[in-house]
C-alpha positions as CSV (number, residue, x, y, z in Angstrom):
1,X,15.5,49.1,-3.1
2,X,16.3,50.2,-7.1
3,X,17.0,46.9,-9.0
4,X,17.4,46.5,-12.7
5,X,13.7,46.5,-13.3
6,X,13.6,50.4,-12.2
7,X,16.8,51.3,-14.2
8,X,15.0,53.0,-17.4
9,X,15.5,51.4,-21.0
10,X,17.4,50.9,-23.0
11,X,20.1,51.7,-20.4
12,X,22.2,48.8,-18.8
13,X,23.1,49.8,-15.5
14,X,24.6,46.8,-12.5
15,X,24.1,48.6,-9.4
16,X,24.9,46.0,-7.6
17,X,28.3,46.0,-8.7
18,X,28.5,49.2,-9.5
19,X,26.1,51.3,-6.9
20,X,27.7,51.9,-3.2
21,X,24.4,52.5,-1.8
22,X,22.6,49.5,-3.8
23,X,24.9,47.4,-2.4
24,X,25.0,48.8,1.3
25,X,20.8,48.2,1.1
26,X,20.8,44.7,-0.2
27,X,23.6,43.4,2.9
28,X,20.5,44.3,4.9
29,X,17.9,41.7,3.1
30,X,20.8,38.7,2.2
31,X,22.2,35.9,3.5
32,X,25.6,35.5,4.1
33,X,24.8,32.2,1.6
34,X,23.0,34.4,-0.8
35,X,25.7,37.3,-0.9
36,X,28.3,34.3,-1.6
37,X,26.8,33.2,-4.7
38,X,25.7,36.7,-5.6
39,X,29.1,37.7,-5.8
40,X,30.4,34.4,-7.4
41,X,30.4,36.3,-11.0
42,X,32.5,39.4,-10.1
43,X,35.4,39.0,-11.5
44,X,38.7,39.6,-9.3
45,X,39.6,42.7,-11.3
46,X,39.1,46.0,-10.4
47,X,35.5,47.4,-10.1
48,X,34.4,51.3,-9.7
49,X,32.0,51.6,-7.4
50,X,29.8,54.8,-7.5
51,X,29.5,56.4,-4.0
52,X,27.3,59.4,-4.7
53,X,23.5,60.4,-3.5
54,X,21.9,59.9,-7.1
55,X,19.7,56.4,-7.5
56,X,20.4,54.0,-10.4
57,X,17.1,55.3,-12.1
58,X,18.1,59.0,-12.0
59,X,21.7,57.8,-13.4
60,X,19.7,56.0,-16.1
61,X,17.2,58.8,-16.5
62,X,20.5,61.9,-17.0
63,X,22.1,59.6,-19.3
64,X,19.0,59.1,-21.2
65,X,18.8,63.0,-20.9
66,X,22.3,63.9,-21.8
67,X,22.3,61.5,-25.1
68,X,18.9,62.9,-26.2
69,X,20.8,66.5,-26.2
70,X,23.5,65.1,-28.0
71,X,21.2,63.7,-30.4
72,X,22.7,60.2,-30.0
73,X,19.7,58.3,-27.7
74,X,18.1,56.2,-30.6
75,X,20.6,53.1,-31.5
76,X,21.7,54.3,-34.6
77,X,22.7,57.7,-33.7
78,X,24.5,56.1,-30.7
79,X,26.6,53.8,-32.6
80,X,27.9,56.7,-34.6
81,X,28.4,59.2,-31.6
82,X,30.8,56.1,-29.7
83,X,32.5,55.3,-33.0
84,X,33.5,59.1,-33.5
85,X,36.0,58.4,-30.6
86,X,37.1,55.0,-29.4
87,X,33.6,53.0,-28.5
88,X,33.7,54.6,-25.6
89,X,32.6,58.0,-24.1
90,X,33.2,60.0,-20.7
91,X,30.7,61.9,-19.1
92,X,29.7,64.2,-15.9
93,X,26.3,63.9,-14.7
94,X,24.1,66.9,-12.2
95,X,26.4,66.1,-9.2
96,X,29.6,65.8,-11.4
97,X,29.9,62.3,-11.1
98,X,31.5,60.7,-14.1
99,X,30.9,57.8,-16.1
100,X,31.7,56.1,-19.0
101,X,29.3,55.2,-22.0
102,X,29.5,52.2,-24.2
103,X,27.9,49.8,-26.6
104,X,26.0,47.4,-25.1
105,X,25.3,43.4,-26.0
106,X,21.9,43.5,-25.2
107,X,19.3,44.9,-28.1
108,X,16.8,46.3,-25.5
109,X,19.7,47.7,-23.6
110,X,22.4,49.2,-25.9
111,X,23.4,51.5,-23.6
112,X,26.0,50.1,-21.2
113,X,27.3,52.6,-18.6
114,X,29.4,52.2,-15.7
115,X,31.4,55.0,-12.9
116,X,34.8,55.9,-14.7
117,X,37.2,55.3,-12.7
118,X,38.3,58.8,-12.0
119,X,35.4,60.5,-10.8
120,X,35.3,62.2,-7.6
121,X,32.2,60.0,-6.9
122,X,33.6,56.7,-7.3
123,X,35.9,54.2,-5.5
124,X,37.9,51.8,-7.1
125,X,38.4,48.3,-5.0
126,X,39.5,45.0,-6.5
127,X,36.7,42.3,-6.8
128,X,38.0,40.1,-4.2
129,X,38.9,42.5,-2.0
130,X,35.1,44.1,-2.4
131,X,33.6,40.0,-1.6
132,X,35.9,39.6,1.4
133,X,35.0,43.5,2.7
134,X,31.0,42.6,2.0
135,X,31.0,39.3,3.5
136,X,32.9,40.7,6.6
137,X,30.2,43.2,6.6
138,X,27.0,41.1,6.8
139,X,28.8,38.9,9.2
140,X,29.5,41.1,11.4
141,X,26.7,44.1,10.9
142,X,28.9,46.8,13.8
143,X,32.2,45.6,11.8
144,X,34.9,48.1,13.3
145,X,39.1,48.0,12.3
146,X,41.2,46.7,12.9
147,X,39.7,43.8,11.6
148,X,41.5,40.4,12.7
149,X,43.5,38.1,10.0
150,X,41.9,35.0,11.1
151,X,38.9,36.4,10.7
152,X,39.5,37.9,7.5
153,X,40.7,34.3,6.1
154,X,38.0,32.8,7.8
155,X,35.9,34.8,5.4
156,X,37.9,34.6,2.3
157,X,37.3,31.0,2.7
158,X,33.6,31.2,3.0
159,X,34.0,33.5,-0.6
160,X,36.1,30.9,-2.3
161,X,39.0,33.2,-2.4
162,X,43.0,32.2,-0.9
163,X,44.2,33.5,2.3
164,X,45.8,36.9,2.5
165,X,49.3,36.5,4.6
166,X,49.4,40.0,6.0
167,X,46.7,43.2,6.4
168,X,47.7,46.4,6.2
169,X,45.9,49.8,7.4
170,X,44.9,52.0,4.2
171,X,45.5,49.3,2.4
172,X,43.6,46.2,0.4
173,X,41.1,44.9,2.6
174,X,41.4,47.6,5.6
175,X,41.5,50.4,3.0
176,X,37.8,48.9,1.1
177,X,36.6,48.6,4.2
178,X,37.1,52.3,5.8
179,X,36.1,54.2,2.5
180,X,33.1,51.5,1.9
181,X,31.5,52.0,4.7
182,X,32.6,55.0,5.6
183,X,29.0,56.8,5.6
184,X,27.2,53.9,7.3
């Protein structure tokens, strides 16, 4: 499994919020425990979730590519090329996946990217509707829908979040479920 370590500098990448098929191969080696405080930090706000067949390093490695070409990879360059629009910059990788490009915190990793939100490669799921859908998952590894309320409360509770009153097919919870694991 690609982790952080194999995601080229000085590129900041979370695949694990941020990589569908990341994600899907972690539930395999976790804990229901461990995914729980894994996904304590994700914040309740929407997250894009990239869906397509490239790997976190290839991302890392066509970014690193594409800002070479624009002659904005060393840190300098790249301040300049961000502040020539709004901090912020949108871009299509090989399999037209998009993304968007930003400043990051971190001196060895100034490159923050994440899935735009747009793409034809990306899902968009709010983050407490991702940790109830994940933790479903692990617990129950041949998940199918309809999924029960109880049971989706049940896990809510194990995630620290409040109980959802009513699900809805194409919707929230049901709706992150079908198009997350969709493919599996």
């Amino acid at each position: 499994m690609s982790g952080l370590n194999d995601i080229p500098l000085p590129v900041k990448f979370n695949a694990f919020k941020h990589h569908r098929k990341y994600i899907l191969a972690l539930l395999t080696t976790v804990s229901v425990d461990e995914l729980a405080e894994m996904l304590n930090p994700l914040c309740h706000n929407y997250i894009d979730i990239y869906t397509g067949r490239l790997s976190p390093e290839t991302i890392g490695n066509q970014i690193i590519c594409f800002l070479k070409n624009e002659k904005a990879f060393h840190p300098d360059e790249f301040k300049t090329w961000l502040n020539a629009t709004s901090g912020y910059r949108h871009i299509r990788l090989d399999d037209g996946s998009e993304w968007i490009i930003r400043e990051g915190v971190e001196p060895e990793r100034y490159i923050h990217v994440h899935p735009a939100r747009t793409g034809s490669c990306t899902i968009r799921v709010k983050g407490s509707t991702l940790k109830t859908s994940l933790i479903l998952k692990i617990n129950h590894p041949d998940l199918l829908l309809p999924v029960s309320l109880h049971e989706v409360n049940r896990v809510r509770q194990l995630a620290g979040l409040p109980p959802v009153k009513k699900l809805e097919r194409g919707k929230g919870i049901q709706n992150c479920i079908e198009r997350f694991f969709a493919a599996c």
